[in-house]
N, CA, C and O atoms as a Tripos MOL2 file, in Angstrom:
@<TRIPOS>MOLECULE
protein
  304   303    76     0     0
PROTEIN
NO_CHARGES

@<TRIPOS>ATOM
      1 N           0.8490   -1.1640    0.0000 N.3       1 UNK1
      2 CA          0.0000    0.0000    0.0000 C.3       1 UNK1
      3 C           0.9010    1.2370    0.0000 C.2       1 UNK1
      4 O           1.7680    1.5050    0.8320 O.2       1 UNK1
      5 N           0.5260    1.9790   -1.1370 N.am      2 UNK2
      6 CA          1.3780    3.4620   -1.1440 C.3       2 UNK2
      7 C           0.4110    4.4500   -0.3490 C.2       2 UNK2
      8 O          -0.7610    4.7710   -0.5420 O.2       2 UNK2
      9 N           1.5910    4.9010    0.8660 N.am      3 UNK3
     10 CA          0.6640    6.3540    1.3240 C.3       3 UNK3
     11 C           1.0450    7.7180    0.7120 C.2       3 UNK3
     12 O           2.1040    7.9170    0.1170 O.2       3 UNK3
     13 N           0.2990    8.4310    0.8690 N.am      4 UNK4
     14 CA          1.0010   10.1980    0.2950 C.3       4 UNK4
     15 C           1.7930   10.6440    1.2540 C.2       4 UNK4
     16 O           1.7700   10.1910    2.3980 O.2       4 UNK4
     17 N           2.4020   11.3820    0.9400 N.am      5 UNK5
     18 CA          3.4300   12.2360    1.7970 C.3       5 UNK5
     19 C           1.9440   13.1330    2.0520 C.2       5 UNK5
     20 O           0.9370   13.3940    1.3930 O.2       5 UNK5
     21 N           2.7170   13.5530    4.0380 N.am      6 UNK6
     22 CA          1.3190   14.6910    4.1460 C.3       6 UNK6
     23 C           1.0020   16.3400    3.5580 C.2       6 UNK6
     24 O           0.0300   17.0930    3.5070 O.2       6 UNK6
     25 N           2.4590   16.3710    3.1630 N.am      7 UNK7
     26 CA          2.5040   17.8180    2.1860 C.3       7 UNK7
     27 C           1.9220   17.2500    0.9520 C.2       7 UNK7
     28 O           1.3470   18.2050    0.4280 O.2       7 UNK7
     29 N           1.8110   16.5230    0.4330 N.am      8 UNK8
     30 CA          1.2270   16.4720   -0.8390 C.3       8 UNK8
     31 C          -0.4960   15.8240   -1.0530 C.2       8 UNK8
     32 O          -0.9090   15.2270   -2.0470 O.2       8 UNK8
     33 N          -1.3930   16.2120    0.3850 N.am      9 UNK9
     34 CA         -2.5050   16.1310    0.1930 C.3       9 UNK9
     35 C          -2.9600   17.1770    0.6190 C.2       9 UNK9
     36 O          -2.6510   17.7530    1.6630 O.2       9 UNK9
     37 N          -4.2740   17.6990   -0.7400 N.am     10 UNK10
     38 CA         -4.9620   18.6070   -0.5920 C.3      10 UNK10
     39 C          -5.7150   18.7010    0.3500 C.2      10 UNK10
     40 O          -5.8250   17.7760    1.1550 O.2      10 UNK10
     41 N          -6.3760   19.7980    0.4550 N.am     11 UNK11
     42 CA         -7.5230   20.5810    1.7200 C.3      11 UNK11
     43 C          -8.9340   20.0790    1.0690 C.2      11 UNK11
     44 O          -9.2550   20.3920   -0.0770 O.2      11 UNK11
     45 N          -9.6400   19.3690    1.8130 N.am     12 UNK12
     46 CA        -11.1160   19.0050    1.6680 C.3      12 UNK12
     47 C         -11.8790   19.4700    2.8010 C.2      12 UNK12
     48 O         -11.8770   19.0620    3.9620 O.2      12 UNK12
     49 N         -12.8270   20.8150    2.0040 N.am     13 UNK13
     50 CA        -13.4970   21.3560    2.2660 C.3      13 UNK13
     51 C         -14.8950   20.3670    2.7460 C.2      13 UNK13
     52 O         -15.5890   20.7070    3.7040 O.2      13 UNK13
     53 N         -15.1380   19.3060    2.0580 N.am     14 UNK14
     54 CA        -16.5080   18.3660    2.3150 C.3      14 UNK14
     55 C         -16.7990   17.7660    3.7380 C.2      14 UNK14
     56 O         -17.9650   17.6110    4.0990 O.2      14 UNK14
     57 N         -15.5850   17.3770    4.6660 N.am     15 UNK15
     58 CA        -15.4250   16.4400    5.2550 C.3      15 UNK15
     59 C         -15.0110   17.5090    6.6300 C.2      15 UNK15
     60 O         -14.6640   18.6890    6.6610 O.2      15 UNK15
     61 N         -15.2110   16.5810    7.6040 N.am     16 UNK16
     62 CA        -14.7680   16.8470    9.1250 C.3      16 UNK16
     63 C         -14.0740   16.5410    9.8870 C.2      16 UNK16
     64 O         -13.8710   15.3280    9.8200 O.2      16 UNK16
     65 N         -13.4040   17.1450   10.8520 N.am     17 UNK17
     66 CA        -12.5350   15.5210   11.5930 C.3      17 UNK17
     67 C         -13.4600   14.6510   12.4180 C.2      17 UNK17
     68 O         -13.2020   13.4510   12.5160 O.2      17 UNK17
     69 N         -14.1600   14.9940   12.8150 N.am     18 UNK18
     70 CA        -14.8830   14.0960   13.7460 C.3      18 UNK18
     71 C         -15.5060   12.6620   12.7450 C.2      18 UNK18
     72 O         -15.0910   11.5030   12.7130 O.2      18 UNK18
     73 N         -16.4020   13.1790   12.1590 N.am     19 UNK19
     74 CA        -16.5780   12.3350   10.8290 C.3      19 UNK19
     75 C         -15.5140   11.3440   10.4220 C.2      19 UNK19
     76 O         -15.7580   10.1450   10.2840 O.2      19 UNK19
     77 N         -14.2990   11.8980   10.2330 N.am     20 UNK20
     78 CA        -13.3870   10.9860    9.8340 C.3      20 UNK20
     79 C         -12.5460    9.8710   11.4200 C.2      20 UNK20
     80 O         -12.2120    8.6860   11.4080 O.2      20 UNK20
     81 N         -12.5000   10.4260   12.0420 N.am     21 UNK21
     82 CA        -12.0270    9.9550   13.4330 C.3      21 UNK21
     83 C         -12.8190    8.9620   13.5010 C.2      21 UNK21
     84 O         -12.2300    7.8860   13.5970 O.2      21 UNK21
     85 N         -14.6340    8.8790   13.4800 N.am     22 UNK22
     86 CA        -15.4810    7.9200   13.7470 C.3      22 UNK22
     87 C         -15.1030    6.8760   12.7690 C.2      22 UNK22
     88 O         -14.7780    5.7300   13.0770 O.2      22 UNK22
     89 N         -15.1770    7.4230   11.3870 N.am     23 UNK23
     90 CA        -14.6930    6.1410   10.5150 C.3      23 UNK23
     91 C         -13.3780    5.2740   10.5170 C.2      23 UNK23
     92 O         -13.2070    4.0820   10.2590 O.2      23 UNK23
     93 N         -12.4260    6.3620   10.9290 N.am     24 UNK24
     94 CA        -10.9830    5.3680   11.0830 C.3      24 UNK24
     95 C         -11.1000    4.4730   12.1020 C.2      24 UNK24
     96 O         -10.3780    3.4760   12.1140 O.2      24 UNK24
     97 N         -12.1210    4.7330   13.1950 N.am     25 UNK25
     98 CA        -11.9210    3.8480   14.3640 C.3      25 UNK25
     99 C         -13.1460    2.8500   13.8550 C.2      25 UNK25
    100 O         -12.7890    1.6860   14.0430 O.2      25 UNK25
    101 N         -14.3430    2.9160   13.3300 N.am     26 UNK26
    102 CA        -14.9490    1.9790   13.0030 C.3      26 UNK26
    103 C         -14.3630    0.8480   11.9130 C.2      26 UNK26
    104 O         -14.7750   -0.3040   12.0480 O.2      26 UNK26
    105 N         -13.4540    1.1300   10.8840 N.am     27 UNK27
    106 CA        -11.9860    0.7210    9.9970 C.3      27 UNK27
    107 C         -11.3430   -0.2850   11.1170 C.2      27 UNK27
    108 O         -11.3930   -1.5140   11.0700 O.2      27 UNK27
    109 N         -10.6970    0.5480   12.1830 N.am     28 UNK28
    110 CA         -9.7990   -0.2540   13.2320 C.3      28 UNK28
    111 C         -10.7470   -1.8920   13.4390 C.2      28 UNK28
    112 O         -10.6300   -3.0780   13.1290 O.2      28 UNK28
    113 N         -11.7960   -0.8730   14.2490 N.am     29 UNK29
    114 CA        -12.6510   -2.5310   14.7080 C.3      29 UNK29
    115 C         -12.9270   -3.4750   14.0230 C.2      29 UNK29
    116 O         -12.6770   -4.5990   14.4580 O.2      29 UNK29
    117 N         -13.5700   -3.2950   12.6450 N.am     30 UNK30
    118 CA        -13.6410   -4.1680   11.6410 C.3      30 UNK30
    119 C         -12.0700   -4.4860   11.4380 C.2      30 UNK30
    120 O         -11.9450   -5.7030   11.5780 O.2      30 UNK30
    121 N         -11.0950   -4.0190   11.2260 N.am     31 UNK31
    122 CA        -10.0550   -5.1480   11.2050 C.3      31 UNK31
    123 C          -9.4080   -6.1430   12.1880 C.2      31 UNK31
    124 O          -8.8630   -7.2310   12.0070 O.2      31 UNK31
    125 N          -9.6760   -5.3300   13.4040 N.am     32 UNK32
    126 CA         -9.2760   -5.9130   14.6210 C.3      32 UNK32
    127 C         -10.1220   -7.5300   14.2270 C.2      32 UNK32
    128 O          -9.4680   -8.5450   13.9860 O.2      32 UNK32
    129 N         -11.3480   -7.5030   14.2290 N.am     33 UNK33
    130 CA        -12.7380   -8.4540   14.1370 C.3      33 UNK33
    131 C         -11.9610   -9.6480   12.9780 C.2      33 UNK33
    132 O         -11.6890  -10.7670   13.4120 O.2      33 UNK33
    133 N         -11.6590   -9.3000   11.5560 N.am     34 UNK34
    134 CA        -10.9990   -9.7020   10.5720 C.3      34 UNK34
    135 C          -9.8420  -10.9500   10.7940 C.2      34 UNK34
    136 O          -9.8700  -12.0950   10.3420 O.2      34 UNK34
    137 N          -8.6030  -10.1510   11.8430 N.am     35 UNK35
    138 CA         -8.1020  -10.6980   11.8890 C.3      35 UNK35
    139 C          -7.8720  -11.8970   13.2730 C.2      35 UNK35
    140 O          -7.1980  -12.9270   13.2460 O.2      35 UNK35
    141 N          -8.7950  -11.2580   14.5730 N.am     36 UNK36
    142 CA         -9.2480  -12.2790   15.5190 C.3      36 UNK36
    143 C          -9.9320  -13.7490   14.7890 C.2      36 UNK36
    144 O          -9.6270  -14.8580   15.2280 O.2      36 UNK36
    145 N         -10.9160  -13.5600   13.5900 N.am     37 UNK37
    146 CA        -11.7630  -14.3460   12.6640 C.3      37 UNK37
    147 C         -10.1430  -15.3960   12.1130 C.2      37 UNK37
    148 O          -9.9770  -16.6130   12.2070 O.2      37 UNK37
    149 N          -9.4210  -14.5920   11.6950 N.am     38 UNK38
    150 CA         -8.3440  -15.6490   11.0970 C.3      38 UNK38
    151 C          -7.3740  -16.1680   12.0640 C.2      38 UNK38
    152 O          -6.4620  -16.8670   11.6240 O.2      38 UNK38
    153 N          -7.4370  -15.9400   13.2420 N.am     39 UNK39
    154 CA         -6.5780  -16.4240   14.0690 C.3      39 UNK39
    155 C          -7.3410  -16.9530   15.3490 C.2      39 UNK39
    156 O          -6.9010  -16.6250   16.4500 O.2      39 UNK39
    157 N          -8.4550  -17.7510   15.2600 N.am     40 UNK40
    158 CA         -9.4960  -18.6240   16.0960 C.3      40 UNK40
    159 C          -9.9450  -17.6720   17.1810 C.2      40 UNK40
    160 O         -10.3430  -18.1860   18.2260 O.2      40 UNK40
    161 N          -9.9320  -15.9560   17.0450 N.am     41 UNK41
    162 CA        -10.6750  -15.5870   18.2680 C.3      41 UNK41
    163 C          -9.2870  -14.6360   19.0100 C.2      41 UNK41
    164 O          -9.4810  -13.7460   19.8380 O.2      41 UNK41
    165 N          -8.0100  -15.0190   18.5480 N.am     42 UNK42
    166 CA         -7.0460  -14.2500   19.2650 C.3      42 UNK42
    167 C          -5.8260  -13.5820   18.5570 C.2      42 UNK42
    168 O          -5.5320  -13.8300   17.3870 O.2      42 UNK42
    169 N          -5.0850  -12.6500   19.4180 N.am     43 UNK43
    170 CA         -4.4000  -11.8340   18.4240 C.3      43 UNK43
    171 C          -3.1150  -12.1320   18.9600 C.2      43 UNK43
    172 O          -3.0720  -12.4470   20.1490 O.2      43 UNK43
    173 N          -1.8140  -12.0810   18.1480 N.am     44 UNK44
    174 CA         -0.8780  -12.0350   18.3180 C.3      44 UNK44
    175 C          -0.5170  -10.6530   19.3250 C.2      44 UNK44
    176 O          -1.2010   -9.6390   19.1940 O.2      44 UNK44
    177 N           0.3010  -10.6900   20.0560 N.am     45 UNK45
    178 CA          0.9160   -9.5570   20.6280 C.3      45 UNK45
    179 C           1.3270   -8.7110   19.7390 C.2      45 UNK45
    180 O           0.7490   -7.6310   19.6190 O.2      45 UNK45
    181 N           2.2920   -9.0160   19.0320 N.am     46 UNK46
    182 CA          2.7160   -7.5470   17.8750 C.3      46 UNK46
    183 C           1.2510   -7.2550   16.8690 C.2      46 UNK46
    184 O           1.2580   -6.2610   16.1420 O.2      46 UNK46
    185 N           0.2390   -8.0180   16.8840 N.am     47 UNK47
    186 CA         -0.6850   -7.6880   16.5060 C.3      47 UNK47
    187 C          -1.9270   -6.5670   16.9910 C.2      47 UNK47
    188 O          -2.6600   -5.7750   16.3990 O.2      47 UNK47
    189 N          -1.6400   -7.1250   18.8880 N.am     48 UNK48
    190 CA         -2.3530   -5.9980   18.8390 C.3      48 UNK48
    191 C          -1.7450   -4.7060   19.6340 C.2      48 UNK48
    192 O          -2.4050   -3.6860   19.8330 O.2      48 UNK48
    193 N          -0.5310   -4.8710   20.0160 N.am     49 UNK49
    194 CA          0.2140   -3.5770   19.6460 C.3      49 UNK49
    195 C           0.3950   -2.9140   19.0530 C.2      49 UNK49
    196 O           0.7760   -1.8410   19.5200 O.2      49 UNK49
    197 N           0.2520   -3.0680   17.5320 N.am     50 UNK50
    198 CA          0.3870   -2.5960   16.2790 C.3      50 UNK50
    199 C          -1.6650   -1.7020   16.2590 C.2      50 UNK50
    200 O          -2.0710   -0.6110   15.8600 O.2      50 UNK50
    201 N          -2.0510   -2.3630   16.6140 N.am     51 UNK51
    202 CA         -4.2450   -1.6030   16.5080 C.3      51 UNK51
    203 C          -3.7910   -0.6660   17.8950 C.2      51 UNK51
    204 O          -3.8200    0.5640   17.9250 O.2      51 UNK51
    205 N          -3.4700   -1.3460   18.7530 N.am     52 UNK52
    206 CA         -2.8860    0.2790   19.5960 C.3      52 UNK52
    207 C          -2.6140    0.9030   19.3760 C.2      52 UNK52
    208 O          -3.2310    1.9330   19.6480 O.2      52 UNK52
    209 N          -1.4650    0.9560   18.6840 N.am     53 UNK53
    210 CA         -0.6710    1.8730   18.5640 C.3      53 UNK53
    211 C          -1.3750    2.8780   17.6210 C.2      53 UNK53
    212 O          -1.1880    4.0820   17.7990 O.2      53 UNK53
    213 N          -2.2250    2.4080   16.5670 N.am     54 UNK54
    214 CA         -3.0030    2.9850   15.7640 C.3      54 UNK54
    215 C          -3.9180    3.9300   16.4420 C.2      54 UNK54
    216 O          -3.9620    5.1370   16.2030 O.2      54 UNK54
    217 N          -4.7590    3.1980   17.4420 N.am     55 UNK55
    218 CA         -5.8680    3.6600   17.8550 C.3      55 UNK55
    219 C          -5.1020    5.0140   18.6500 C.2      55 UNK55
    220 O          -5.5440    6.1570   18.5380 O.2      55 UNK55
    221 N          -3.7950    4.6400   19.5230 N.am     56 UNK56
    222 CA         -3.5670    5.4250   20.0130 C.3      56 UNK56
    223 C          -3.0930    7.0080   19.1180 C.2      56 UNK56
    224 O          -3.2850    8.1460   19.5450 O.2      56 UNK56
    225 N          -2.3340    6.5540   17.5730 N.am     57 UNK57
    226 CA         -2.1830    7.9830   17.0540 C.3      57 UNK57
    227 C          -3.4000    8.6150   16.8480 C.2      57 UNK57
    228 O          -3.6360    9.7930   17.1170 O.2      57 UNK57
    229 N          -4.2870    7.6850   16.2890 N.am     58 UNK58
    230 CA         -5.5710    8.4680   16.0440 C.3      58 UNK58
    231 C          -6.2330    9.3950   17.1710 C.2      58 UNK58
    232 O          -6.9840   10.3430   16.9390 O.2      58 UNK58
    233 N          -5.7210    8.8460   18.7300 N.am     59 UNK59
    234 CA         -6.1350   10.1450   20.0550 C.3      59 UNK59
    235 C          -5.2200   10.7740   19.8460 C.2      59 UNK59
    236 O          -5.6000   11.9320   19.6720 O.2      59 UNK59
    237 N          -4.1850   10.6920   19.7560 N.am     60 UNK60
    238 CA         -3.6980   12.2680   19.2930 C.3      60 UNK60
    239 C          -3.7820   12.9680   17.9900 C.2      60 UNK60
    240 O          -3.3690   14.1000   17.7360 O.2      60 UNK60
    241 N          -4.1410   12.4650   17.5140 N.am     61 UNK61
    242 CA         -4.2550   13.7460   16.1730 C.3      61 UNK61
    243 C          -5.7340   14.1440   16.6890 C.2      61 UNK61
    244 O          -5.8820   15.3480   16.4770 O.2      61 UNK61
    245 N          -6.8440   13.6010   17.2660 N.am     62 UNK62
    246 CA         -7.8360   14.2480   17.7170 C.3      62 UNK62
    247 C          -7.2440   15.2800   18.8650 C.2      62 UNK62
    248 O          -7.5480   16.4450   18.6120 O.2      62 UNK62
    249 N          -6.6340   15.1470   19.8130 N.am     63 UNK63
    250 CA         -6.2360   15.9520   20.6290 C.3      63 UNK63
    251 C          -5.6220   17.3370   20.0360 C.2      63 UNK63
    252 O          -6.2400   18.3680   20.3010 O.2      63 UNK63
    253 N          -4.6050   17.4090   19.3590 N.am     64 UNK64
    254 CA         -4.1930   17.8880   18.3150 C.3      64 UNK64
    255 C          -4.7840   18.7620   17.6150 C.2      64 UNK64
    256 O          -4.2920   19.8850   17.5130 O.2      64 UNK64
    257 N          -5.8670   18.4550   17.0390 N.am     65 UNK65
    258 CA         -6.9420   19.1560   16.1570 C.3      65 UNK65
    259 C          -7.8530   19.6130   17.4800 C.2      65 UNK65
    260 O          -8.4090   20.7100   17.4290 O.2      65 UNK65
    261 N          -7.9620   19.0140   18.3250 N.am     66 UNK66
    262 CA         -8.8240   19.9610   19.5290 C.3      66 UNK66
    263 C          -8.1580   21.3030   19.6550 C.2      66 UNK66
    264 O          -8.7160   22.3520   19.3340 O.2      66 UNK66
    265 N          -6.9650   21.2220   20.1260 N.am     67 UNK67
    266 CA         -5.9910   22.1300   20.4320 C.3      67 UNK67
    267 C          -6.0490   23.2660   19.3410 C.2      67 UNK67
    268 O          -6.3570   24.4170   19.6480 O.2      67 UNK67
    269 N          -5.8430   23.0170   18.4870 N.am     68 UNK68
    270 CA         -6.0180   23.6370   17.1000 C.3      68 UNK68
    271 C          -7.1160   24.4900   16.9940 C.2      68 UNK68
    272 O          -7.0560   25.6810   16.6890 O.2      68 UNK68
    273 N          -8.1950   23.8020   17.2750 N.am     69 UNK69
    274 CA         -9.7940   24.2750   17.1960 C.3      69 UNK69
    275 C          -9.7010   25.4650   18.1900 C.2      69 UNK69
    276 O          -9.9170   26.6370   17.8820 O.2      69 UNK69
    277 N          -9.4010   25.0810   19.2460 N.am     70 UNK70
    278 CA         -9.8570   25.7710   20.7420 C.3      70 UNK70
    279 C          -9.3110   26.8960   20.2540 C.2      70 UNK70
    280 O         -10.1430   27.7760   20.0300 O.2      70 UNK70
    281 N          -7.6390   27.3020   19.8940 N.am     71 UNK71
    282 CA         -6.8330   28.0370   19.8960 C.3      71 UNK71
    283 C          -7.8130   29.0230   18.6610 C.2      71 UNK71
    284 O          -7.9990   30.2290   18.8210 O.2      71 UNK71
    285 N          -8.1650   28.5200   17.8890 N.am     72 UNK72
    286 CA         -7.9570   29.5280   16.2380 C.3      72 UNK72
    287 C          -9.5190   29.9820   16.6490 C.2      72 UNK72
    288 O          -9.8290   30.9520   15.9580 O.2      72 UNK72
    289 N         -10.5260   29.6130   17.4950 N.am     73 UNK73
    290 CA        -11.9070   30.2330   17.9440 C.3      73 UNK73
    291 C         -11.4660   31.1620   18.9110 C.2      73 UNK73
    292 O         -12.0570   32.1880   18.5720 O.2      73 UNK73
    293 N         -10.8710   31.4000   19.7880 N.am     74 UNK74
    294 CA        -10.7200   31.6230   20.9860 C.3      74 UNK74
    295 C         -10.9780   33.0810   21.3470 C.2      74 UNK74
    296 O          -9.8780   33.6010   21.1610 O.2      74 UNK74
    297 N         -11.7780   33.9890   21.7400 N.am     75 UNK75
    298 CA        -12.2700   35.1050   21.9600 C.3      75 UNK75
    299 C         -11.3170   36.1270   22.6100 C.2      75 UNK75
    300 O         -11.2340   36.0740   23.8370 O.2      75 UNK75
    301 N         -10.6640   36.9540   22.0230 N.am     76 UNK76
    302 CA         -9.4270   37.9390   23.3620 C.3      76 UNK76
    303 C          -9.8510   38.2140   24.6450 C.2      76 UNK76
    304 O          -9.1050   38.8000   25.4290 O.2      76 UNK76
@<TRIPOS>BOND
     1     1     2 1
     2     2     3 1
     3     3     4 2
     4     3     5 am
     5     5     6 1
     6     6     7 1
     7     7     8 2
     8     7     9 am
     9     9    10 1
    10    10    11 1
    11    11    12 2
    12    11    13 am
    13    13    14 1
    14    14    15 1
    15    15    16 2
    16    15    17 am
    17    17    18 1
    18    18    19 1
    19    19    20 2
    20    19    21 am
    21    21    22 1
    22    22    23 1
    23    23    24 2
    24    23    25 am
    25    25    26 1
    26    26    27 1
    27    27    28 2
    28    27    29 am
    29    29    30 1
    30    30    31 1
    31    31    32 2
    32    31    33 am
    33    33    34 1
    34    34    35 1
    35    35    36 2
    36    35    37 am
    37    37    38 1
    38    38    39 1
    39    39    40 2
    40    39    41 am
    41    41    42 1
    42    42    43 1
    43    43    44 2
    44    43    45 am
    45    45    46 1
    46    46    47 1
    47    47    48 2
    48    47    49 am
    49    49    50 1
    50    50    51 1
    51    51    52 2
    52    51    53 am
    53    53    54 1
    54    54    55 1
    55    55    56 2
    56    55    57 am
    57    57    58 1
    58    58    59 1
    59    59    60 2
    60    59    61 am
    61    61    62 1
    62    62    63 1
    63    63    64 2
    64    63    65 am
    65    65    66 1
    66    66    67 1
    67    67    68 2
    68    67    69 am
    69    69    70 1
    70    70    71 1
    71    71    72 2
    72    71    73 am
    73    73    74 1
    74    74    75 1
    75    75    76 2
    76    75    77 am
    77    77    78 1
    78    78    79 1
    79    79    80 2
    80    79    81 am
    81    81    82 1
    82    82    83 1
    83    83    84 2
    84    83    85 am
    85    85    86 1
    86    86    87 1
    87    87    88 2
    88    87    89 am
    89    89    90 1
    90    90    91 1
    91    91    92 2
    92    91    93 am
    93    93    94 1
    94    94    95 1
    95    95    96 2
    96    95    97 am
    97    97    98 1
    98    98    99 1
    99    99   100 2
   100    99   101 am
   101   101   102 1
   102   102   103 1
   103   103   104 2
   104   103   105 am
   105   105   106 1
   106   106   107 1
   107   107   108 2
   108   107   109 am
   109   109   110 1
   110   110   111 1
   111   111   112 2
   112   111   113 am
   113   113   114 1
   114   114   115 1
   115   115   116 2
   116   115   117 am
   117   117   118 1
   118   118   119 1
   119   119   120 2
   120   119   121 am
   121   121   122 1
   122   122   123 1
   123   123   124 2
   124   123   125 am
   125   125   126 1
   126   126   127 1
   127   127   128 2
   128   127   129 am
   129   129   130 1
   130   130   131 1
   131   131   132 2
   132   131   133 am
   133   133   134 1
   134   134   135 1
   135   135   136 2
   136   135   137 am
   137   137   138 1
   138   138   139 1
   139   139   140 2
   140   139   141 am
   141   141   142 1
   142   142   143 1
   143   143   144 2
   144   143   145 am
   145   145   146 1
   146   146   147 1
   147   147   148 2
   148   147   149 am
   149   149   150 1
   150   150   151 1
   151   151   152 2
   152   151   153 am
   153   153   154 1
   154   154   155 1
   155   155   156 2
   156   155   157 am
   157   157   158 1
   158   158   159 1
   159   159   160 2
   160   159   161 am
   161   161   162 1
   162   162   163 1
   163   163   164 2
   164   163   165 am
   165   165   166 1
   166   166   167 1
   167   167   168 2
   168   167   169 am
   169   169   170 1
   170   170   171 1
   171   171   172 2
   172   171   173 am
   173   173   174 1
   174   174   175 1
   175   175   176 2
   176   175   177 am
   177   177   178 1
   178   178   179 1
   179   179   180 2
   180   179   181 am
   181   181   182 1
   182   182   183 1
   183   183   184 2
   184   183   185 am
   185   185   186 1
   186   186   187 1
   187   187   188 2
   188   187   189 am
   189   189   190 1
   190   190   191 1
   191   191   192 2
   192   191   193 am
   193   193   194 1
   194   194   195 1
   195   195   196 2
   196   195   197 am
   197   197   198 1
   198   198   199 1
   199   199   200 2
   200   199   201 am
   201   201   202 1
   202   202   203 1
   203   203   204 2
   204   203   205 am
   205   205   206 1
   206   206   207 1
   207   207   208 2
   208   207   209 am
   209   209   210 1
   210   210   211 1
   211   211   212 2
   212   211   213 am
   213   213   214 1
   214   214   215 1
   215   215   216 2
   216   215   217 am
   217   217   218 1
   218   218   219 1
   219   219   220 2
   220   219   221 am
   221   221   222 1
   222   222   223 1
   223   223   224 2
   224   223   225 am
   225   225   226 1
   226   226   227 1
   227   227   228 2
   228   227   229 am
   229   229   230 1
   230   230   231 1
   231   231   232 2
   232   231   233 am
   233   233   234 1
   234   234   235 1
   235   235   236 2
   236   235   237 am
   237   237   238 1
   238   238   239 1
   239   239   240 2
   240   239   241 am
   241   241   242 1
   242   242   243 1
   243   243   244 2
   244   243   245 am
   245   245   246 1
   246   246   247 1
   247   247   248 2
   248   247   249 am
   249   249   250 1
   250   250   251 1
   251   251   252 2
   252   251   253 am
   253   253   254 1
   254   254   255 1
   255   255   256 2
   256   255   257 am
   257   257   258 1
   258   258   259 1
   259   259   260 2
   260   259   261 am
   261   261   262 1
   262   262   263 1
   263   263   264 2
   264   263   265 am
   265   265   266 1
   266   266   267 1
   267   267   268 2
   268   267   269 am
   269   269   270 1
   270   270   271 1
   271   271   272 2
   272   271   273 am
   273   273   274 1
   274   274   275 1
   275   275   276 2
   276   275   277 am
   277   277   278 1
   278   278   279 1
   279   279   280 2
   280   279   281 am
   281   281   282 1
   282   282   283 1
   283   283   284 2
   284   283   285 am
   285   285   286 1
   286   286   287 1
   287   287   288 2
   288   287   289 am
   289   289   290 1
   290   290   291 1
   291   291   292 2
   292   291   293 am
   293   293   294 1
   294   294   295 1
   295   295   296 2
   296   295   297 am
   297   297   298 1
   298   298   299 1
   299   299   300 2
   300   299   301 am
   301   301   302 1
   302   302   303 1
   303   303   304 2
@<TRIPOS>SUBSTRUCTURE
     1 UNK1         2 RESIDUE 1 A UNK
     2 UNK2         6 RESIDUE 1 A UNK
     3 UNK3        10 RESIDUE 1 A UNK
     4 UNK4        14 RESIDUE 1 A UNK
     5 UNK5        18 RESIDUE 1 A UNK
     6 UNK6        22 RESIDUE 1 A UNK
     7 UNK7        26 RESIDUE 1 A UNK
     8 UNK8        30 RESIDUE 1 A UNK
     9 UNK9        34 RESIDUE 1 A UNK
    10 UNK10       38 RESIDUE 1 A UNK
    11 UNK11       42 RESIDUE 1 A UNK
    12 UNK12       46 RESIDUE 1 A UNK
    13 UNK13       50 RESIDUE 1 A UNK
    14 UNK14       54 RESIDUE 1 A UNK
    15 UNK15       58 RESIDUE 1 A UNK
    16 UNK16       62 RESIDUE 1 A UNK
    17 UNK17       66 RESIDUE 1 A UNK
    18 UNK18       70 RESIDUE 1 A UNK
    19 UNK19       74 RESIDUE 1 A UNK
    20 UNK20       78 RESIDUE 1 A UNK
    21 UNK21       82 RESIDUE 1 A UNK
    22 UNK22       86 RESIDUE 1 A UNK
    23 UNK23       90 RESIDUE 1 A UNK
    24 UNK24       94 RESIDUE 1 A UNK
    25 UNK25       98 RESIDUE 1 A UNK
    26 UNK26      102 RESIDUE 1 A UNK
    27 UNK27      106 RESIDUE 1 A UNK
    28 UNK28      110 RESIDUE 1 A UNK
    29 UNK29      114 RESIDUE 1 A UNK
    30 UNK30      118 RESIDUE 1 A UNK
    31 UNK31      122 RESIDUE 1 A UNK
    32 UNK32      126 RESIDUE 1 A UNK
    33 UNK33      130 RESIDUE 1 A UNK
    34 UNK34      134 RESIDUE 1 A UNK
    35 UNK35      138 RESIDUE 1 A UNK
    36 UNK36      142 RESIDUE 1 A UNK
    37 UNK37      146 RESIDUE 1 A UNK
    38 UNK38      150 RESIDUE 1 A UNK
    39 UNK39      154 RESIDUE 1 A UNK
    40 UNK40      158 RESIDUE 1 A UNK
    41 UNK41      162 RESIDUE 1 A UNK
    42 UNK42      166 RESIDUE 1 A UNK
    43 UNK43      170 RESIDUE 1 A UNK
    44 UNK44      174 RESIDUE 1 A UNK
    45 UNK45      178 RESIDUE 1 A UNK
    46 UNK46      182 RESIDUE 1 A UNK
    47 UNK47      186 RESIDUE 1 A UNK
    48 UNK48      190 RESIDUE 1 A UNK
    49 UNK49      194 RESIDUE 1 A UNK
    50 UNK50      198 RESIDUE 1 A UNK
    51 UNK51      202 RESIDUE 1 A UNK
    52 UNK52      206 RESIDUE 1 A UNK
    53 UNK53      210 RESIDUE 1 A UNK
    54 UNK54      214 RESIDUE 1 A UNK
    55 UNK55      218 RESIDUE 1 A UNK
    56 UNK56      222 RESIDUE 1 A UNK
    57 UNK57      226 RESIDUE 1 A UNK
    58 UNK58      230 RESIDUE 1 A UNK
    59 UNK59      234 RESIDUE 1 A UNK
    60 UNK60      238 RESIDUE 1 A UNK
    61 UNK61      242 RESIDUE 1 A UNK
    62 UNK62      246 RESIDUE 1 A UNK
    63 UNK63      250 RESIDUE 1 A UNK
    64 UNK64      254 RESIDUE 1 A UNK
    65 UNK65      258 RESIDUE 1 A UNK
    66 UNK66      262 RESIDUE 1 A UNK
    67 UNK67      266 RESIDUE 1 A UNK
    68 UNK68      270 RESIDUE 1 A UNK
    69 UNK69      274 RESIDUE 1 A UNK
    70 UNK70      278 RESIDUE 1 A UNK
    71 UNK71      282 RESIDUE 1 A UNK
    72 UNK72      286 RESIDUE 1 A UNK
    73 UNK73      290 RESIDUE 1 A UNK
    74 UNK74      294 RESIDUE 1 A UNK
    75 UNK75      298 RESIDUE 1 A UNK
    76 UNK76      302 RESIDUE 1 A UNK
């Protein structure tokens, strides 16, 4: 799988973060589900360190974009 470099993706006006946050983590679970299904119900350790670790960047880039939000509204 090729990813983009993050300088070289455009600004989409359509979409939200929250919106997208819900879907990456509904993404996570369905794979988490996927691969418990191929491995009788259980996950390897580097397996599910690896959906952590995911789940966990995904709280910070929400945190992140909170921060962001709060700051660029913020009333003098």
């Amino acid at each position: 799988m090729k990813y983009k470099h993050f300088d070289e993706i455009q600004p989409n006006h359509n979409t939200n973060f929250t919106m997208l946050y819900f879907a990456a983590c509904r993404s996570l679970c369905k794979l988490e589900a996927a691969i418990r299904r191929t491995n009788g119900g259980k996950l390897t350790f580097r397996q599910a360190w690896l959906l952590r670790r995911i789940q966990h960047k995904l709280s910070q880039m929400a945190a992140s974009w909170k921060n962001n939000s709060i700051k660029r509204y913020k009333t003098p």
